[in-house]
Steps between C-alpha positions, in 0.01 A plus 500: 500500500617820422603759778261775523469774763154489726324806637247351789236666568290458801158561415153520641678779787158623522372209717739512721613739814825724431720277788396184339629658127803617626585163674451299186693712321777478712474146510492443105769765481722295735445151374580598124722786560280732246285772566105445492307735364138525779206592231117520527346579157180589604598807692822569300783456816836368363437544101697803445822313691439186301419702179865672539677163582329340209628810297837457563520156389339611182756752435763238593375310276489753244875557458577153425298538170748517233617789347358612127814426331553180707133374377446222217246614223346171325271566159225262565354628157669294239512180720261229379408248670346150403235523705372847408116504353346806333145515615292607172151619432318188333 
């Protein structure tokens, strides 16, 4: 399996007291060693932090996409194919 980074989210915050948030948190945070991102949809706590984390890793991301110059153009156009159909009007 490839190696991927994980964001975890904790979610559903909204059904549960502040303490009891904050001490799952800190007990996902310290059993994998990443941070945990608390979020309750309905009422909207937590999405702009995981929004900005999420972000990042998009922009990361971003900068490993080749360069212009570095890209490979293939013309598709003249290719045929054996197994290409026309569909016609009978």
């Amino acid at each position: 399996m490839l190696e991927k980074e994980e964001i975890i989210v904790l979610s559903k915050t909204d059904l549960l007291d502040a303490d009891m948030v904050e001490d799952l948190k800190s007990q996902l945070e310290k059993k994998t060693g990443k941070k945990v991102f608390p979020i309750s949809a309905p009422i909207g706590d937590g999405l702009a932090e995981l929004q900005d984390e999420l972000i990042k890793h998009i922009i990361k991301e971003e900068l490993n996409v080749p360069k212009p110059d570095e890209r490979v153009i293939i013309d598709l156009r003249d290719k045929k194919d054996d197994n290409d159909f026309v569909v016609t009007p009978e």
